[in-house]
C-alpha positions, -999 to 999 in steps of 0.1 A, spaced: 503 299 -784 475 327 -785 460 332 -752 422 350 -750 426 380 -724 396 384 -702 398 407 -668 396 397 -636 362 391 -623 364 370 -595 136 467 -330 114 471 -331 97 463 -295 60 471 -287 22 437 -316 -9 462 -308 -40 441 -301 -67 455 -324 -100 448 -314 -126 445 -338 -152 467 -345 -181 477 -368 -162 500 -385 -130 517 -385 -132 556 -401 -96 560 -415 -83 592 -435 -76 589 -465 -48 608 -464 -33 590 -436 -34 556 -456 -2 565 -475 18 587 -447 48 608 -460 59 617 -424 90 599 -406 81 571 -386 91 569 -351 116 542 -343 105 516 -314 130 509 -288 166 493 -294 171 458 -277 202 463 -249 237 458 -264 271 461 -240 289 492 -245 273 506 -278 294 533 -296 286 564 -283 300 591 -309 301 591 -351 331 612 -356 342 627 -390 375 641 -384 409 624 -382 432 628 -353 464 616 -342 461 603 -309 463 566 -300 431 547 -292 426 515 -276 392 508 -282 368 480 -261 352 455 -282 316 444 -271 306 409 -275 285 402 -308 249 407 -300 235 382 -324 257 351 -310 276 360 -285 300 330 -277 303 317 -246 338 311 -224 332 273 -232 321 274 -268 355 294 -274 378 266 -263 361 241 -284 381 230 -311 371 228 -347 374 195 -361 399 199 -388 411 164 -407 447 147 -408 444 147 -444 427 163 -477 404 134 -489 404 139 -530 377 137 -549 379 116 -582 377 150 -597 401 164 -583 419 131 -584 419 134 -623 427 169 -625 460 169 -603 469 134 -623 466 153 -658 492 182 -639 519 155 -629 518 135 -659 525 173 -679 558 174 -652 567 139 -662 562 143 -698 587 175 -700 606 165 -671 597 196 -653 610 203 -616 585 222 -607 563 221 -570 527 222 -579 511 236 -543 472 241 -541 471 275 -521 446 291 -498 409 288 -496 406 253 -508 431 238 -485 413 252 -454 385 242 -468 391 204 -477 406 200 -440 374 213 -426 352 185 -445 340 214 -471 336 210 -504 354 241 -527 357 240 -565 381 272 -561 417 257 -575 443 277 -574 475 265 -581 513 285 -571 541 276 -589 575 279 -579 600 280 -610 574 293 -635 546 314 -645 517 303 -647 513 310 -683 539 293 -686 528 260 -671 490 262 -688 511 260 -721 529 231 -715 496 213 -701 472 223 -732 507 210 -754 506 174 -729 469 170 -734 466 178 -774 491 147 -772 471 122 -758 443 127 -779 421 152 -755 413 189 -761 427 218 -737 389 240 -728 388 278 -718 424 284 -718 429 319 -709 450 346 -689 432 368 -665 452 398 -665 462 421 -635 439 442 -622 445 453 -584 411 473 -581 398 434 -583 428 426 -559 444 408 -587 483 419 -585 495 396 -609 489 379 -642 470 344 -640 464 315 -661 434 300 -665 421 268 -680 394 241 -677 398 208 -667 372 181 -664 347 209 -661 363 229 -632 384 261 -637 420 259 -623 444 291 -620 480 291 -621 498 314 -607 537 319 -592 548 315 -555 558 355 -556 568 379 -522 555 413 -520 564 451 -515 541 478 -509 541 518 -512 535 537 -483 500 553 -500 488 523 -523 476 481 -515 490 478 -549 522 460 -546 553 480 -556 576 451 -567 571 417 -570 592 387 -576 594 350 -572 591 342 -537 595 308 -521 564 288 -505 575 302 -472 577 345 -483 545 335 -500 524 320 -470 538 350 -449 521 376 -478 489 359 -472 460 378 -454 455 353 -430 471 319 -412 444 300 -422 444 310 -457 480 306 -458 479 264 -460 494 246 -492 484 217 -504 517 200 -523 503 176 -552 538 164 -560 537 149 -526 502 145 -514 509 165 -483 494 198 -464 523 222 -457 519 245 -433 547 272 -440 538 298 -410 535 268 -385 500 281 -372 477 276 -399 466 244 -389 468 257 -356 445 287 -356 422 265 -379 419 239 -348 413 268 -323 390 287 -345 413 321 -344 416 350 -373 455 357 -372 474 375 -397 510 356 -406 530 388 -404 522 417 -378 488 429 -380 492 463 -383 517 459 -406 498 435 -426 467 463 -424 488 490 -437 502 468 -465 467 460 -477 436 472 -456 416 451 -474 429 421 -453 408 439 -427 377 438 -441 386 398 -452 396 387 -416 362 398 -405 339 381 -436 362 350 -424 357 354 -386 319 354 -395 316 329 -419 335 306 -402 323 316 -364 361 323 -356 375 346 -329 394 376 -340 425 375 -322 427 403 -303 463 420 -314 442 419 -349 415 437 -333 434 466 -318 456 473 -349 426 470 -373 408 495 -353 437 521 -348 433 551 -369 466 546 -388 446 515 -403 413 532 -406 426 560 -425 449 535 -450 413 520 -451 394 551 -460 424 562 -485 439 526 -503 410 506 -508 389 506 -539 350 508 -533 345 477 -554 363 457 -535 354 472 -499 316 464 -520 323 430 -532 332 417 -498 304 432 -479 281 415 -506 297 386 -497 291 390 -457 257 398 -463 253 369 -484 265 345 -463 257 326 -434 266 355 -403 258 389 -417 248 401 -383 277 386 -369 296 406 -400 282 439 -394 290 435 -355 326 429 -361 323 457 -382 309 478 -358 334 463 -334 364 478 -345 348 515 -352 350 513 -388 312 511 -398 313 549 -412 346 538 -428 328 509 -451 290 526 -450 306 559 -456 283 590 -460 286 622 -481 304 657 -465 269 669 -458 234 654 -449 202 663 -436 191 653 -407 220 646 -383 228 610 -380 220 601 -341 249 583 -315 253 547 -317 234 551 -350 257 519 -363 239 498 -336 209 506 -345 215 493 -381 223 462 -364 196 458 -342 171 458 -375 191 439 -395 196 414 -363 155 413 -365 156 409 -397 176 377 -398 160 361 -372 124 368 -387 134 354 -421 145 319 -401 112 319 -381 97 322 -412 113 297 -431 142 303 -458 119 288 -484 97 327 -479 123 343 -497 144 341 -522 181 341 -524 183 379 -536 148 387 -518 171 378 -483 199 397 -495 179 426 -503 156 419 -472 192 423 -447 201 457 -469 170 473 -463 166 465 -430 203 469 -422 198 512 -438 165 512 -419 178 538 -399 191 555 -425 161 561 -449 146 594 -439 182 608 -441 191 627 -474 218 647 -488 219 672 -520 230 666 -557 246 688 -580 214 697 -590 205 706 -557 179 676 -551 176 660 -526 185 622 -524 187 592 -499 217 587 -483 214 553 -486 214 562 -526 246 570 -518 255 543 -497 248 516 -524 267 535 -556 295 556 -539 308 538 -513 297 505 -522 300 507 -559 274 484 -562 247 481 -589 217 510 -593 192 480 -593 200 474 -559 199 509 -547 165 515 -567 149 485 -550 158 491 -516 147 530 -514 112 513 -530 111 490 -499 116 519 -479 92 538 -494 64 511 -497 70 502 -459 55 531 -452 27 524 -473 25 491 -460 27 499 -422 -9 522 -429 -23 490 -441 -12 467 -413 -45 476 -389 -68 470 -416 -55 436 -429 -49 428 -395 -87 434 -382 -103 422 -415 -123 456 -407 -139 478 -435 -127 512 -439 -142 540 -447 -123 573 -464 -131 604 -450 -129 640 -463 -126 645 -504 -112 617 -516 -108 614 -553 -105 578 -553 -143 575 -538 -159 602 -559 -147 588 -595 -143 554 -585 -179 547 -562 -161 515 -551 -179 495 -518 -166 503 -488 -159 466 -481 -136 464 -513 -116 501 -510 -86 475 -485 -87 454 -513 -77 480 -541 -52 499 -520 -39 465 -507 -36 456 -550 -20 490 -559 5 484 -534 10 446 -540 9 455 -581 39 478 -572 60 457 -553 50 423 -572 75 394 -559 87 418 -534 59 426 -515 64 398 -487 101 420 -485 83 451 -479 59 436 -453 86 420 -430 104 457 -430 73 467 -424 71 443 -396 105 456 -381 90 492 -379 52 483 -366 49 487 -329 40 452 -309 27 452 -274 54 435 -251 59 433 -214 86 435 -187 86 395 -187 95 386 -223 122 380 -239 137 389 -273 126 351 -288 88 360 -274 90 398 -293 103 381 -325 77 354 -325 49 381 -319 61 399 -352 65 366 -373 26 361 -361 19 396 -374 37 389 -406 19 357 -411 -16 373 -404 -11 400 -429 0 377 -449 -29 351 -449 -50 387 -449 -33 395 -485 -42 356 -496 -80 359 -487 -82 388 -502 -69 373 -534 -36 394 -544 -8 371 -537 -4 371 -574 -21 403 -586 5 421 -607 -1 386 -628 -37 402 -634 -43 415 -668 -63 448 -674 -97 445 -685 -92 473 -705 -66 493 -723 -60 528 -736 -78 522 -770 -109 512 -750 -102 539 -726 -105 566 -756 -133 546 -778 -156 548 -749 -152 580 -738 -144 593 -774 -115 607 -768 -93 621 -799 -60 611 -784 -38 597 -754 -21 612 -730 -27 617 -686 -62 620 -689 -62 584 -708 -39 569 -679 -56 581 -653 -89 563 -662 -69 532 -667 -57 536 -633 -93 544 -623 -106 515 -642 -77 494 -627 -94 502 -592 -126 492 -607 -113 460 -613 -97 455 -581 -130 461 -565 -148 439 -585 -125 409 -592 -155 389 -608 -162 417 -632 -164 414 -669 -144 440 -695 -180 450 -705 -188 458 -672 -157 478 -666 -168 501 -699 -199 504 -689 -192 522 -654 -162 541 -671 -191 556 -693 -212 560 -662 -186 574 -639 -169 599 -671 -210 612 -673 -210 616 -635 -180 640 -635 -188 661 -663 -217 667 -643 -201 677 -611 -179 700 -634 
């Protein structure tokens, strides 16, 4: 048969109380601040990392791991056991699906063990759903196998969908070939129980070969990723007899010797921890110390591709524990390991730097669930926990080929991450319009007017009221950020000062900056703009140069767009006539004053 080859793709701490007055006299320069912005005090973490070091050494650590600051668990919580079932309860699915696989046996008399392997067993016995099947075979491959199904099904009258082979491709920490087809709408790979060498200098597997259920639950990252479920006899096998085990107790083992299993593949070390977040497990603490030893944290540094190291903090973000994630990380000393930063930057990155991340993106998190999930959406959160997570980070810049200079956290996203330019691109413009935003806090906060001092282009062409002038700097900024602006308020929420005292506690400080979100917020309604990038321009460029009789386009023409586009902001009721006419009025004005 002709198989279609695809590749694998699989704190802020002190809210100011701003008094109302007449009027408030505001720079206009200091509206839009280019400056650095002060950091407000950290929240106390237990033993934060005191030193960022480059170099490598030699010498043995044992390092101490601090309790996770955004749940830590307490000595009771962590002798609860997880409720894990007897059995895996089928659905009729999945009931049809494994029913179409033994009848192909039957039909060609084949001996072969079909075993369901890895996330979806642990998965099923935790009462989850999963619609990730992936099935190990133990005489054949799984090319093999998908053949003689697609053969069994053409001969009772119903068509084989989607049947493919996904080939190898370990930068997507695929080591071997697998089969692919569709069944009853669900994707199913096949692949071959198989055991596993590795070089000394690679994660890629040096030789492989058919492996028996037990050599293959011992390769696995993890115990609890390790389970089989054997169709042929409706049964849960448990190979390294502590998978169930460690699922009841709620523990991240590896099957084979951690540091071992580290140095085989350190990307195991970066799964154990998206596990032991997701799931609210305990890393054991063997795990721990050899994922944290430098041995590990070079192989780390030196065998894993960015993509993946990328792909599976996407994932922790993502998901339901990011802070819990990026402690872990933290943890085990390997946050400049995953986050990593060029040879040379400007300025110096301060101690316990790494904490500091995860104090914003702790606020963060907390602030989007006091604010209710249905704020944001599912990329909005993501991108919220980035931008607040390289807070720290965002004045920090390092230089190009070209010799200019660019955001580390440029660097962050499409070096060490490898992830898209969008994402990069959208958090520096959070971190940039934070600023902007931060400016406008006090105004939309007061409902005050404000009045620009000094010489201020925007009053002398423009002649907008006083009252209106929060209004269009408010709609620049909101026309900039469009769906993103509620994003770039909450960072800004993170960095704005709020007035605490020596009696409250973190929940009082976060609920103080979820009131100063929602009043800016309500400010930005009643002005109008929630929607303002929507807005249509009263005029355009031909009316621009008609009424000014202009030959052709060019900056002068978008300027007095932008100009006009003020104009309207100012004047939301206005008409496009009206708009020409004080164009005309204002062009006449400043030939004058030149």
């Amino acid at each position: 048969m002709s198989y279609m080859r695809v590749v694998a793709l699989k704190t802020a701490t002190n809210l100011v109380v701003l008094l109302p007055k007449p009027r408030t006299t505001i720079p206009f320069f200091s509206l839009f601040p280019t400056a650095p912005l002060l950091l407000p005090p950290l929240p106390n973490f237990h033993n934060p990392a005191k030193t960022l070091v480059r170099t490598t050494t030699t010498t043995t650590t044992t390092p101490s791991f601090p309790s996770s600051h955004s749940a830590p668990m307490s000595t009771t919580q962590q002798h609860l056991l997880v409720q894990v079932r007897d059995n895996i309860q089928l659905s009729d699915i999945e009931k049809r699906i494994f029913e179409r696989l033994l009848a192909t046996l039957r039909h060609f008399n084949l001996p072969t063990q079909l075993r369901v392997a890895g996330g979806w067993v642990r998965d099923k016995l935790l009462g989850k759903e999963c619609y990730d099947i992936d099935i190990a075979l133990d005489n054949m491959m799984g090319t093999e196998f998908v053949d003689k199904v697609r053969e069994y099904l053409l001969s009772i009258g119903e068509d084989a969908q989607g049947v493919c082979v996904i080939e190898c491709n370990p930068d997507q920490s695929k080591h071997l070939e697998t089969a692919r087809m569709r069944l009853f709408d669900m994707w199913i790979d096949f692949v071959n129980l198989r055991s596993e060498e590795y070089a000394e200098n690679s994660r890629i597997p040096s030789k492989q070969s058919f492996g028996t259920p037990e050599e293959d639950a011992y390769r696995r990252d993890l115990t609890i990723n390790s389970l089989f479920y054997n169709i042929n006899t409706d049964s849960v096998e448990d190979f390294t007899k502590r998978g169930i085990s460690d699922l009841k107790s709620g523990k991240i083992v590896t099957p084979l010797p951690p540091k071992a299993t580290f140095l085989d593949d350190p990307l195991r070390v970066v799964r154990a921890i998206r596990f032991g977040a997701r799931f609210e497990f305990t890393l054991d603490e063997d795990l721990k110390q050899a994922a944290a030893c430098n041995e590990v944290k070079d192989a780390l540094a030196a065998k894993i591709s960015r993509e993946r190291i990328g792909t599976e903090i996407d994932l922790m973000v993502s998901g339901n524990q990011p802070v819990k994630a990026m402690t872990y990380i933290c943890d085990l000393t390997i946050f400049l390991i995953v986050f990593s930063l060029p040879p040379e930057f400007q300025p110096a990155i301060s101690d316990g730097c790494e904490r500091l991340c995860i104090s914003h993106l702790d606020i963060a998190w907390n602030l989007i669930h006091l604010l209710g999930k249905s704020t944001f959406t599912d990329e909005q959160r993501r991108l919220t926990l980035y931008a607040a997570l390289f807070i720290p980070l965002r004045n920090t810049t390092y230089r190009e080929k070209k010799a200019k200079k660019v955001p580390v956290v440029n660097y962050i996203f499409r070096e060490s991450l490898k992830r898209k330019a969008k994402d990069a691109e959208t958090v520096l413009d959070l971190h940039r319009a934070s600023h902007k935003f931060l400016s406008l806090i006090p105004c939309l906060v007061s409902n005050e007017d404000v009045q620009i001092d000094g010489h201020d282009q925007l009053t002398e062409l423009i002649d907008i009221p006083i009252s209106s002038r929060i209004r269009v700097l408010t709609g620049f900024l909101l026309r900039e950020l469009k769906d993103f602006w509620r994003v770039a308020l909450l960072i800004s929420t993170i960095l704005h000062p709020i007035d605490i005292n020596d009696t409250e506690n973190e929940s009082s400080q976060l609920s103080k900056r979820r009131d100063l979100f929602t009043t800016v917020e309500s400010s930005v309604i009643k002005l109008g703009l929630e929607k303002v990038w929507e807005v249509k321009q009263l005029i355009n460029g031909k009316d621009v140069m008609s009424a000014l009789q202009l030959k052709g386009g060019g900056p002068l023409v978008r300027e007095w767009l932008e100009k006009a586009m003020a104009w309207q902001l100012a004047h939301p009721s206005g008409t496009a006539e009206e708009c020409l006419d004080w164009l005309r009025e204002a062009n006449s004005k400043r030939a004058k004053l030149e």
